[in-house]
PDB file of N, H, CA, C and O in Angstrom:
ATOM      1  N   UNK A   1      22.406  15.160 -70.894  1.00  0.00           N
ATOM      2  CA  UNK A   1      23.735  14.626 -70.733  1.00  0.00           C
ATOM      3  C   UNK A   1      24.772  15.517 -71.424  1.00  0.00           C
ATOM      4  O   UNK A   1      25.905  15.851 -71.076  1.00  0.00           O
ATOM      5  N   UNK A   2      24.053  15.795 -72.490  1.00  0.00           N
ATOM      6  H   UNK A   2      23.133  15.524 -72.773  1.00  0.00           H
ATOM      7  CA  UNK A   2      25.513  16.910 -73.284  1.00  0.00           C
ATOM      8  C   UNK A   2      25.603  18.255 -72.536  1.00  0.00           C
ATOM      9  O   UNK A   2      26.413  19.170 -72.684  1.00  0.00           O
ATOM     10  N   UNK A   3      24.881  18.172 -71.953  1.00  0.00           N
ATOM     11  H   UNK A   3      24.223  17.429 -71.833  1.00  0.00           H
ATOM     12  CA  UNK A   3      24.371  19.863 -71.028  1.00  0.00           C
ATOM     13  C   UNK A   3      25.698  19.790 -69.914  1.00  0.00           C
ATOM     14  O   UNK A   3      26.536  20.683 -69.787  1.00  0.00           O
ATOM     15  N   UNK A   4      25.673  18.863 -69.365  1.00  0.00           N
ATOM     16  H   UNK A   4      24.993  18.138 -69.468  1.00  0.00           H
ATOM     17  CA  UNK A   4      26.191  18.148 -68.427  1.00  0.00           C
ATOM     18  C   UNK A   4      27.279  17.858 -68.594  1.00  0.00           C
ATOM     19  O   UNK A   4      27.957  17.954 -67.571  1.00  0.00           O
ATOM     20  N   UNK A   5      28.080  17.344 -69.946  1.00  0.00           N
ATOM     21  H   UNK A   5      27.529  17.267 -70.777  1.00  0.00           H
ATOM     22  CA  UNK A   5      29.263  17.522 -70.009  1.00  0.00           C
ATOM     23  C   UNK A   5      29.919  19.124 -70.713  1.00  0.00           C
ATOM     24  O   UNK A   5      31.043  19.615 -70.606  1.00  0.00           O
ATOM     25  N   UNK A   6      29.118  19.451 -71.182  1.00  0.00           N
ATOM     26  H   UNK A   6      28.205  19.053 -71.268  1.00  0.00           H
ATOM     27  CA  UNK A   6      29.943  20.846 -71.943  1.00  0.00           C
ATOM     28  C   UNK A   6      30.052  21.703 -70.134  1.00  0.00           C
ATOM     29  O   UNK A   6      31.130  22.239 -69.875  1.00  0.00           O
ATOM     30  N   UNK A   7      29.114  21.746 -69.227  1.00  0.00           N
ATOM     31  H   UNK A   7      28.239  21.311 -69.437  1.00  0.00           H
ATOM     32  CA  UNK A   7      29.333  22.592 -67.846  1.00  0.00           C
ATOM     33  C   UNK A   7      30.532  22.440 -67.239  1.00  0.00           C
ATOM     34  O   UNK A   7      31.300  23.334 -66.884  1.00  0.00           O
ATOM     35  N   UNK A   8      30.725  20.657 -67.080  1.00  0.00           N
ATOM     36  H   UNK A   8      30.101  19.931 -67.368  1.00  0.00           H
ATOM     37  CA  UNK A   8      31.987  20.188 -66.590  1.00  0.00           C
ATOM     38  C   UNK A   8      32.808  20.426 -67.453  1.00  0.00           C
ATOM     39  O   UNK A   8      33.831  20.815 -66.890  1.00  0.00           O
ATOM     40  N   UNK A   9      32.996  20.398 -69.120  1.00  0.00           N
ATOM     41  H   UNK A   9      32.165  20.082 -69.578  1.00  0.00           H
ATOM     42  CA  UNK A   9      33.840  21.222 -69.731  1.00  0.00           C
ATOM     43  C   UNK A   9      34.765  22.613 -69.317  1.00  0.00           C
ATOM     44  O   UNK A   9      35.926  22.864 -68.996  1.00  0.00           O
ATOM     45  N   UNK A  10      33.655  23.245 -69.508  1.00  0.00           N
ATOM     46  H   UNK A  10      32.711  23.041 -69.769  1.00  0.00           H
ATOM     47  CA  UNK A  10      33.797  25.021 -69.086  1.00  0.00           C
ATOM     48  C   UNK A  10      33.922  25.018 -68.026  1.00  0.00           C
ATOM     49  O   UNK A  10      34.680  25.971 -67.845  1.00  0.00           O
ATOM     50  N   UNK A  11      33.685  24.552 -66.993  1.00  0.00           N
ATOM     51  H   UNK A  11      33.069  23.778 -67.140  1.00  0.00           H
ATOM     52  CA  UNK A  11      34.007  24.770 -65.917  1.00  0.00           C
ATOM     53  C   UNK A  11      35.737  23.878 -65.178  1.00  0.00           C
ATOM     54  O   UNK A  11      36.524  24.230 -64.300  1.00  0.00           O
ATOM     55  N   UNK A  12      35.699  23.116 -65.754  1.00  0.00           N
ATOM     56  H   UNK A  12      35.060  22.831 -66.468  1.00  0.00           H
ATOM     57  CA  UNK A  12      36.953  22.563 -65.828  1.00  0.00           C
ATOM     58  C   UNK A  12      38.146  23.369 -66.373  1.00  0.00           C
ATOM     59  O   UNK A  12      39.076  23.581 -65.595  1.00  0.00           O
ATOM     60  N   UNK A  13      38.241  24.026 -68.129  1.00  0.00           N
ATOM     61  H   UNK A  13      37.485  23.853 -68.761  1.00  0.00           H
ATOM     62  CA  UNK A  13      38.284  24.583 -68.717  1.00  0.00           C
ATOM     63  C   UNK A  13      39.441  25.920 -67.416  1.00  0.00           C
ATOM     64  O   UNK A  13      40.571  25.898 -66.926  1.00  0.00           O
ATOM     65  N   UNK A  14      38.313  26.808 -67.395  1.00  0.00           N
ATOM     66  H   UNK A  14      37.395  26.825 -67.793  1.00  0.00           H
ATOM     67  CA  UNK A  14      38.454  27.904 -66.382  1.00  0.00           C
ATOM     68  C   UNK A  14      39.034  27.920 -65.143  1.00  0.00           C
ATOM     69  O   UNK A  14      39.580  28.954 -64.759  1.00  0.00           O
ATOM     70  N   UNK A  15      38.994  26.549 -64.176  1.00  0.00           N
ATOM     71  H   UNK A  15      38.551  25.709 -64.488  1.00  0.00           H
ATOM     72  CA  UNK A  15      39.745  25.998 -63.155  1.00  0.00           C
ATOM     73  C   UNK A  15      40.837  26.055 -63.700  1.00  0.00           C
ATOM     74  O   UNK A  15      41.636  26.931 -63.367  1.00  0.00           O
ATOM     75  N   UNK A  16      41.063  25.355 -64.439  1.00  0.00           N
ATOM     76  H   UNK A  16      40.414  24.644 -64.710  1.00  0.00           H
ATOM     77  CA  UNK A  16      42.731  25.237 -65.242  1.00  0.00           C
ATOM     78  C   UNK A  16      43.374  25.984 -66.147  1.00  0.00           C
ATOM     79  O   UNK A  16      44.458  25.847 -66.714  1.00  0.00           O
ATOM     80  N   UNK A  17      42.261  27.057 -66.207  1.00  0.00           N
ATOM     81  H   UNK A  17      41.381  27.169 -65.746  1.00  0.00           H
ATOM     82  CA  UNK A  17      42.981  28.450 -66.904  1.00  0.00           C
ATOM     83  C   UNK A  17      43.621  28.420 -67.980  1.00  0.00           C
ATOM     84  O   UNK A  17      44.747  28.844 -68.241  1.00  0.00           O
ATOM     85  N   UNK A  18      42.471  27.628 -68.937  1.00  0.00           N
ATOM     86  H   UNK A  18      41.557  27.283 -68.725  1.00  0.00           H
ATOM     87  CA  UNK A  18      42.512  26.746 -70.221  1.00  0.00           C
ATOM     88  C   UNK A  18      41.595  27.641 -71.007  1.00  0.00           C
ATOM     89  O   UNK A  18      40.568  28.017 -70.442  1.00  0.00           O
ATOM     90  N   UNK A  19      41.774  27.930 -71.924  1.00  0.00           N
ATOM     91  H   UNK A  19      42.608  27.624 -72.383  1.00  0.00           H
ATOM     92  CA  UNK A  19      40.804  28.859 -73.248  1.00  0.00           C
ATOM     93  C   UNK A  19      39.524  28.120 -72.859  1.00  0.00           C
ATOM     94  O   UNK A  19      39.572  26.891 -72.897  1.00  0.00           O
ATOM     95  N   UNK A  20      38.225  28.796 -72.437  1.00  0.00           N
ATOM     96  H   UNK A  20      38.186  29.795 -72.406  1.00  0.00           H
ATOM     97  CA  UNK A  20      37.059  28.163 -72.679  1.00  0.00           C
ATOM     98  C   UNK A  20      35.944  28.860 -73.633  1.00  0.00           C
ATOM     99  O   UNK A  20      34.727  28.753 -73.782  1.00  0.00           O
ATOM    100  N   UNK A  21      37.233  29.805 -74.330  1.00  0.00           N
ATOM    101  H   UNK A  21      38.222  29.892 -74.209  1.00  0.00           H
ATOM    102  CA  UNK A  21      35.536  30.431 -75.563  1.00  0.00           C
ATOM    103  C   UNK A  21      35.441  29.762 -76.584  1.00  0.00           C
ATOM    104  O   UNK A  21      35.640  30.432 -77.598  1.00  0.00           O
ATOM    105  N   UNK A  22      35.134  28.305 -76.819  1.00  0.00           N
ATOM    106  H   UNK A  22      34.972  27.762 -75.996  1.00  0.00           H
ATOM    107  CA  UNK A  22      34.824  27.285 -77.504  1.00  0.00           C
ATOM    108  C   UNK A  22      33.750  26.796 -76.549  1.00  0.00           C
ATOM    109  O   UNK A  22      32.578  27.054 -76.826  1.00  0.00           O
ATOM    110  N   UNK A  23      34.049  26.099 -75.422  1.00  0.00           N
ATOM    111  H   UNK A  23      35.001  25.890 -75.197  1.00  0.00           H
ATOM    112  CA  UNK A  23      32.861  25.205 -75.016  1.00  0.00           C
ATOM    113  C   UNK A  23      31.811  25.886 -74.564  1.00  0.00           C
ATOM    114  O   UNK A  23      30.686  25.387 -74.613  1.00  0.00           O
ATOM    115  N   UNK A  24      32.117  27.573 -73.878  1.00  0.00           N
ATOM    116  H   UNK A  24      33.030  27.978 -73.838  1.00  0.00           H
ATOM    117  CA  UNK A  24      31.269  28.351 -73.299  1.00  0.00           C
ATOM    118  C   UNK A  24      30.184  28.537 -74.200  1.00  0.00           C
ATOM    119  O   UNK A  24      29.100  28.005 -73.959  1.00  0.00           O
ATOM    120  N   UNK A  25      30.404  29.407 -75.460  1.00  0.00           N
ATOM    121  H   UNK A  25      31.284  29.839 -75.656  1.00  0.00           H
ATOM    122  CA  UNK A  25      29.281  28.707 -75.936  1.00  0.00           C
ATOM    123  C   UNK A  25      28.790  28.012 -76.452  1.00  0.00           C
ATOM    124  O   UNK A  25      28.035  28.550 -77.262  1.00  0.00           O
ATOM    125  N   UNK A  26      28.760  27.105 -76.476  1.00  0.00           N
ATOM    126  H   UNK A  26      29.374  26.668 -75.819  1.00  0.00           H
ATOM    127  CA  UNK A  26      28.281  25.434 -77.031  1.00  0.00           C
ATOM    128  C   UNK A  26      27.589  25.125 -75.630  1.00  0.00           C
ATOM    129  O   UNK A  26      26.986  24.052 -75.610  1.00  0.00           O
ATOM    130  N   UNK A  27      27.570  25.784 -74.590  1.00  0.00           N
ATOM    131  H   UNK A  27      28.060  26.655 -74.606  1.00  0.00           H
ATOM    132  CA  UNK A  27      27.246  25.160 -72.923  1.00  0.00           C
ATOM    133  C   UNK A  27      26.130  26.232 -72.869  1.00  0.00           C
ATOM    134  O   UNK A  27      25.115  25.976 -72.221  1.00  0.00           O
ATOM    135  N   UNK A  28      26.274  27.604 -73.613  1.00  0.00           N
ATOM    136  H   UNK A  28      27.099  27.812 -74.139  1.00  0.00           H
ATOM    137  CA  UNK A  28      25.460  28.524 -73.505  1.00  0.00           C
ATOM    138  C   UNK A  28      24.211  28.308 -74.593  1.00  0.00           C
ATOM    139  O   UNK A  28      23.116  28.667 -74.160  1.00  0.00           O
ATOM    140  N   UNK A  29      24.233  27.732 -76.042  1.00  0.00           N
ATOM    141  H   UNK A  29      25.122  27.440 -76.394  1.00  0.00           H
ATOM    142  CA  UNK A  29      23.346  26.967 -76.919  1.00  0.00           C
ATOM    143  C   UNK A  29      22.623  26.265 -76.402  1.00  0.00           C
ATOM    144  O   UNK A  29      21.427  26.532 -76.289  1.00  0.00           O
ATOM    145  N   UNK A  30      23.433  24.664 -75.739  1.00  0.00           N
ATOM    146  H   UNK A  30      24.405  24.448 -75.830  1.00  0.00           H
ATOM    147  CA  UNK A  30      22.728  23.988 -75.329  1.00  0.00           C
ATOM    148  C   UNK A  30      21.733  24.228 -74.216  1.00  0.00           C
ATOM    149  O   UNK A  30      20.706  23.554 -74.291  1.00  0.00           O
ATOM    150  N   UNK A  31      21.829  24.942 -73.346  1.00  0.00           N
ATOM    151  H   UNK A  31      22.664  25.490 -73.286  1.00  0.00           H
ATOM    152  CA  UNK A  31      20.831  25.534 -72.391  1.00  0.00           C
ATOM    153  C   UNK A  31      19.830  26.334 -72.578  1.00  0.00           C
ATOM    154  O   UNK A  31      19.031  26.451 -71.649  1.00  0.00           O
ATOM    155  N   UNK A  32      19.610  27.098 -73.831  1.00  0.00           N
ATOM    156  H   UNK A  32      20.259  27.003 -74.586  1.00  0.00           H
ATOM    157  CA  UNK A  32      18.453  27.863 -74.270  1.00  0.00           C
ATOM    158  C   UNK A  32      17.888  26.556 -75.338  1.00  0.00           C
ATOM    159  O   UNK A  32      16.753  26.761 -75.768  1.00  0.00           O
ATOM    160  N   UNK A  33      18.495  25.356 -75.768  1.00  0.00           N
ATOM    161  H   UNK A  33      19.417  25.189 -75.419  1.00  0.00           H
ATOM    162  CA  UNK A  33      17.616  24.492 -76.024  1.00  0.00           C
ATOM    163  C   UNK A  33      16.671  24.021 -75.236  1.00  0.00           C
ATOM    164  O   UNK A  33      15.454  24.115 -75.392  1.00  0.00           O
ATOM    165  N   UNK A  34      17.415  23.376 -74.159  1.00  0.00           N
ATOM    166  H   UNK A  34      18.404  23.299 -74.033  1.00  0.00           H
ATOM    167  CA  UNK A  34      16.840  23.119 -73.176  1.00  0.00           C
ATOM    168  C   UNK A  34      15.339  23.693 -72.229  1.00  0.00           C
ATOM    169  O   UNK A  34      14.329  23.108 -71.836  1.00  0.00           O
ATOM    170  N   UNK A  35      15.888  25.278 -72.125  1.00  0.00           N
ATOM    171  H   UNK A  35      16.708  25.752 -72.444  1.00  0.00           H
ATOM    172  CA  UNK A  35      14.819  26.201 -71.971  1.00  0.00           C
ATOM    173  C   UNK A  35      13.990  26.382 -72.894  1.00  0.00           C
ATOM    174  O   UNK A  35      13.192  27.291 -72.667  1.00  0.00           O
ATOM    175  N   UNK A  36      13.859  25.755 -74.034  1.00  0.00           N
ATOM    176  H   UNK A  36      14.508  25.017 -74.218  1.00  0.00           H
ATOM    177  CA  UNK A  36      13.293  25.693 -75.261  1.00  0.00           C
ATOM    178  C   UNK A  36      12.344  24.699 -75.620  1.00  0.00           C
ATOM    179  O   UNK A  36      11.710  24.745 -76.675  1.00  0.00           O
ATOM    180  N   UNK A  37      12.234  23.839 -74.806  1.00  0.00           N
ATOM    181  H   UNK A  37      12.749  23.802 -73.949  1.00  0.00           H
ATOM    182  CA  UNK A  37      11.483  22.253 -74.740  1.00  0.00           C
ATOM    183  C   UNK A  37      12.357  20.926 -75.402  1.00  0.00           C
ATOM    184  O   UNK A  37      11.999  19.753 -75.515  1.00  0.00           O
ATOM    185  N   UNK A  38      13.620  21.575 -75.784  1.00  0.00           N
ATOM    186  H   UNK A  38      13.911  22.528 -75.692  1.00  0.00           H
ATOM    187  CA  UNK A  38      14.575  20.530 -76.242  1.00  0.00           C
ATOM    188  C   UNK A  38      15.173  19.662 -75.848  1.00  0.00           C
ATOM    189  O   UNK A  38      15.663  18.825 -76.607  1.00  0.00           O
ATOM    190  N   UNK A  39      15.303  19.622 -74.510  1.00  0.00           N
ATOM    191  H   UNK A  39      14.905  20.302 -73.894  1.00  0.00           H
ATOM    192  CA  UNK A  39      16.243  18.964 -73.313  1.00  0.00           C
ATOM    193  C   UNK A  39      16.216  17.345 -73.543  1.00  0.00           C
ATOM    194  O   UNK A  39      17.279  16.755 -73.353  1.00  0.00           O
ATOM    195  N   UNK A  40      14.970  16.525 -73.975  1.00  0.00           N
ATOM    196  H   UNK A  40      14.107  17.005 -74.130  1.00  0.00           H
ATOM    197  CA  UNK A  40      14.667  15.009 -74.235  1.00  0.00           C
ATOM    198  C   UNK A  40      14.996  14.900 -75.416  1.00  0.00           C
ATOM    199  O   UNK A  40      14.566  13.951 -76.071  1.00  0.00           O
ATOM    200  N   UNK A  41      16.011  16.038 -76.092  1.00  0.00           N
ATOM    201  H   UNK A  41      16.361  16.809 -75.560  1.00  0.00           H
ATOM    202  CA  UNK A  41      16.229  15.334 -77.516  1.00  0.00           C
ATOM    203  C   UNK A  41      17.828  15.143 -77.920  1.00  0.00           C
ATOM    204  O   UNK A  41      18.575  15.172 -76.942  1.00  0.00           O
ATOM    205  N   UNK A  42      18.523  14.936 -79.313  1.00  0.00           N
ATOM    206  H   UNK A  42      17.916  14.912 -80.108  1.00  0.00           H
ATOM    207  CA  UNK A  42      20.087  14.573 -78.851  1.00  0.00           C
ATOM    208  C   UNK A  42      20.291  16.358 -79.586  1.00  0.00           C
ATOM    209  O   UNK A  42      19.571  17.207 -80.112  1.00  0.00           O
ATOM    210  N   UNK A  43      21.608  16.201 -79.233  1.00  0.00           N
ATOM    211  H   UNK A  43      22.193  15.512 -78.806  1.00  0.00           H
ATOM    212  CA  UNK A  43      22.295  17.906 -79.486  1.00  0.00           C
ATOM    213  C   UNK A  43      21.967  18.417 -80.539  1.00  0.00           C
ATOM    214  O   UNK A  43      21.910  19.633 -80.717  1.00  0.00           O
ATOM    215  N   UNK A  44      21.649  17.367 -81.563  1.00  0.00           N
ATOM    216  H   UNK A  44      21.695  16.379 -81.418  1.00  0.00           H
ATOM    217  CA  UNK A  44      21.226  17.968 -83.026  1.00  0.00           C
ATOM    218  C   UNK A  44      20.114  18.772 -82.872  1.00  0.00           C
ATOM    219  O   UNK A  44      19.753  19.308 -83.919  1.00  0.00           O
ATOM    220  N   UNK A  45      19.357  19.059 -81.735  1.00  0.00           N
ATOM    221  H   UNK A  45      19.649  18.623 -80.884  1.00  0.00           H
ATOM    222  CA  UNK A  45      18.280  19.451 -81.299  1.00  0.00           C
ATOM    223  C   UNK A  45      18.482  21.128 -81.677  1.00  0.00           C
ATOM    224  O   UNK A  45      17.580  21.960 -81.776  1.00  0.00           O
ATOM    225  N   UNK A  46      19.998  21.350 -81.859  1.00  0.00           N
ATOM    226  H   UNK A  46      20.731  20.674 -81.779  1.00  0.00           H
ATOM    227  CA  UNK A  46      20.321  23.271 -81.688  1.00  0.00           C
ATOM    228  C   UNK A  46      19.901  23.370 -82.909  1.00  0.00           C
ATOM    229  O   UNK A  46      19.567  24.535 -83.128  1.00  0.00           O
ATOM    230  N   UNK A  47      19.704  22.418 -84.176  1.00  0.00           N
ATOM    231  H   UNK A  47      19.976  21.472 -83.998  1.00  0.00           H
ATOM    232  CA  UNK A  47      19.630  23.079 -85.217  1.00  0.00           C
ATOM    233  C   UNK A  47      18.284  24.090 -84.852  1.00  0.00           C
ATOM    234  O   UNK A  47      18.242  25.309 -85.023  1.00  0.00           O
ATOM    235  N   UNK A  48      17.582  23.520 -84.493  1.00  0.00           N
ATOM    236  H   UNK A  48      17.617  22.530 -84.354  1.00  0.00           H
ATOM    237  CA  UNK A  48      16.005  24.541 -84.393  1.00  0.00           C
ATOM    238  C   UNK A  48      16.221  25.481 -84.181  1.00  0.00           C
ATOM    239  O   UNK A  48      15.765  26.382 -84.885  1.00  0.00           O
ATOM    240  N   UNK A  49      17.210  25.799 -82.859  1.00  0.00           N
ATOM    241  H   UNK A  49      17.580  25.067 -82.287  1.00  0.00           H
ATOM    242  CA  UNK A  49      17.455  27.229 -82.506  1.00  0.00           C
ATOM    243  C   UNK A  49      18.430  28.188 -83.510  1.00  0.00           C
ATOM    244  O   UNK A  49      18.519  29.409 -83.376  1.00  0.00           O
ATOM    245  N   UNK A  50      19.221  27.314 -84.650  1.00  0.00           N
ATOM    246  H   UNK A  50      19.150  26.323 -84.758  1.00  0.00           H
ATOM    247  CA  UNK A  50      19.888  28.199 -85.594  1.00  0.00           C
ATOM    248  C   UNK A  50      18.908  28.023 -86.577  1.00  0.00           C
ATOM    249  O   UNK A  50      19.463  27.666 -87.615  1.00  0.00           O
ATOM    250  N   UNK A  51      18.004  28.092 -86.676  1.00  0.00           N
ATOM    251  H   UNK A  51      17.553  28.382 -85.832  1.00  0.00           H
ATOM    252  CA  UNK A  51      16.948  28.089 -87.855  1.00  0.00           C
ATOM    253  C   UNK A  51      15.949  29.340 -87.334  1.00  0.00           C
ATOM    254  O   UNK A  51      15.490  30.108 -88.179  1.00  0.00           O
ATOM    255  N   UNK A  52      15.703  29.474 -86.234  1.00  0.00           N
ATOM    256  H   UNK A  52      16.076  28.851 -85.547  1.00  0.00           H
ATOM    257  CA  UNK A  52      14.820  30.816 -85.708  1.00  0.00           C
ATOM    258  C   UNK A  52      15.985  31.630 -86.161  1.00  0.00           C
ATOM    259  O   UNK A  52      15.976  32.247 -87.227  1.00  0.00           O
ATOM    260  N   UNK A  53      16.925  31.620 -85.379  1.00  0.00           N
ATOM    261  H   UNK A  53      16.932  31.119 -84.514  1.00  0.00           H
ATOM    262  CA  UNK A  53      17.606  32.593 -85.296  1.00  0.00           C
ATOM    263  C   UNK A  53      19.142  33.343 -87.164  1.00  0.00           C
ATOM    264  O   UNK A  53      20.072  34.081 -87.491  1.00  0.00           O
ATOM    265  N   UNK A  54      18.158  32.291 -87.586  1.00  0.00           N
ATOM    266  H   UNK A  54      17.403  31.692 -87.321  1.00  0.00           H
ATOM    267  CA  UNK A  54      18.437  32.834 -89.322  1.00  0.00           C
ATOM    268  C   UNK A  54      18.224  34.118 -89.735  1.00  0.00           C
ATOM    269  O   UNK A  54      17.151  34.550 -89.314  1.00  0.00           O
ATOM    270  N   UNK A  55      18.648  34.643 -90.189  1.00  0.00           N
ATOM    271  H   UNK A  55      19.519  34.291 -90.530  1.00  0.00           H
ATOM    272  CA  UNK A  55      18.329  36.087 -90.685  1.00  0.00           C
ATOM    273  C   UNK A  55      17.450  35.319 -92.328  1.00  0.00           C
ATOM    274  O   UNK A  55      17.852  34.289 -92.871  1.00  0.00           O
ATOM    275  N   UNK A  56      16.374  36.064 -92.762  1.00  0.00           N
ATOM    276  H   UNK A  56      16.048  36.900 -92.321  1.00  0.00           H
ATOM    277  CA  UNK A  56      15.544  36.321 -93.758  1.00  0.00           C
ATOM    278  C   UNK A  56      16.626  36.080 -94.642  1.00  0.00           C
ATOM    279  O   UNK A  56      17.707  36.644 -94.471  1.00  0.00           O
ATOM    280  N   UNK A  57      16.328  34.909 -96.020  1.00  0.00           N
ATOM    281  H   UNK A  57      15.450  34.450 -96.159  1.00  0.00           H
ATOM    282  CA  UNK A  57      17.571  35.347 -97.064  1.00  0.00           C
ATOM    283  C   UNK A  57      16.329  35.871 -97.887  1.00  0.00           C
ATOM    284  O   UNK A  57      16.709  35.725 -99.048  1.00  0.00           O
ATOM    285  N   UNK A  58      15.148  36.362 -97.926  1.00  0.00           N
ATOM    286  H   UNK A  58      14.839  36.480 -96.982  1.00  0.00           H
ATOM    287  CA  UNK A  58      14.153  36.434 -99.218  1.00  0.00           C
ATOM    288  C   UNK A  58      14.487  37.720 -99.549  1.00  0.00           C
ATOM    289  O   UNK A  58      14.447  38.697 -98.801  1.00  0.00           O
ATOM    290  N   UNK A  59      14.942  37.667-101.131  1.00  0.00           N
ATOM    291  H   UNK A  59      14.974  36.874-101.738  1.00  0.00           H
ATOM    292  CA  UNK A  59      15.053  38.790-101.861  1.00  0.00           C
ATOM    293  C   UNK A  59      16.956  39.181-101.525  1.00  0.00           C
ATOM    294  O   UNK A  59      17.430  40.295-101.748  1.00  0.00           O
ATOM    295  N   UNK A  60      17.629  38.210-101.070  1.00  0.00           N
ATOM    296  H   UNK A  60      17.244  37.305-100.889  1.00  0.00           H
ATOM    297  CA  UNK A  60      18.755  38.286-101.096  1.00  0.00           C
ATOM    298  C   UNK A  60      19.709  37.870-102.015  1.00  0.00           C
ATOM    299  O   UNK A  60      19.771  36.663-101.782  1.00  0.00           O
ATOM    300  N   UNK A  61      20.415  38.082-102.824  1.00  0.00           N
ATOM    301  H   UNK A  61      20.365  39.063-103.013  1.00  0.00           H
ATOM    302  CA  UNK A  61      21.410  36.897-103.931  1.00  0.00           C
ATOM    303  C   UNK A  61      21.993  36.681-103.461  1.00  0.00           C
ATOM    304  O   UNK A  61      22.526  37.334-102.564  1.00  0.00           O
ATOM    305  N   UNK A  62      22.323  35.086-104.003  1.00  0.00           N
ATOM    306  H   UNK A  62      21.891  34.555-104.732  1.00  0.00           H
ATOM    307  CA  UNK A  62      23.081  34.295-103.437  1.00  0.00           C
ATOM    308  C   UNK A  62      23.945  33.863-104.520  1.00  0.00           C
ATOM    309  O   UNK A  62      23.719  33.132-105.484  1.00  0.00           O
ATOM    310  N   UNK A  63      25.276  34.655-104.036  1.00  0.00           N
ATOM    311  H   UNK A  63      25.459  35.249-103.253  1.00  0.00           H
ATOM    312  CA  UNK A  63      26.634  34.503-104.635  1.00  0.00           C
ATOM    313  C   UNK A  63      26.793  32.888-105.460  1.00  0.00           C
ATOM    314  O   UNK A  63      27.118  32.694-106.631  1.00  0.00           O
ATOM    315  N   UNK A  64      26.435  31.842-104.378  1.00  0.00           N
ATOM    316  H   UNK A  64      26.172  31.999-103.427  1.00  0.00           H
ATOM    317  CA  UNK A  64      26.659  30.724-104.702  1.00  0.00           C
ATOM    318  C   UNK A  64      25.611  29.809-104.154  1.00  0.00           C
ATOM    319  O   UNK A  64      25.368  29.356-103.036  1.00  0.00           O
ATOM    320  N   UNK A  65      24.892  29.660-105.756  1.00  0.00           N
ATOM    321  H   UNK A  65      25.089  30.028-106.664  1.00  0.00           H
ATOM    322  CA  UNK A  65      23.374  28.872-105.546  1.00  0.00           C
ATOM    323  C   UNK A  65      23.283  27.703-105.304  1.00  0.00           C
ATOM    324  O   UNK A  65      22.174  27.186-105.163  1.00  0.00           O
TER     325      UNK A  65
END
């Protein structure tokens, strides 16, 4: 369903020649969830995909612990 409205978003968006580099990708996230086995779950589902896609902090300092 959120797949489904962020498309009609962006695609709405672009018809009306309305800024869509906000929903585009949020429409582009949600679909590699999806392609991801995520699709039966709610949007909070992207965290997984920003957790792969973390860069390594080991052996990094952290300014603010």
């Amino acid at each position: 369903m959120n797949l489904n409205a962020l498309d009609h978003i962006t695609r709405t968006s672009e018809e009306q020649g309305v800024h869509s580099g906000h929903p585009r990708p949020m429409k582009e996230i949600a679909e590699r969830a999806v392609a991801e086995g995520h699709g039966g779950e709610n949007y909070l589902a992207v965290y997984e995909l920003f957790k792969k896609a973390a860069p390594s902090r080991e052996g990094a300092s952290d300014p603010c612990p």
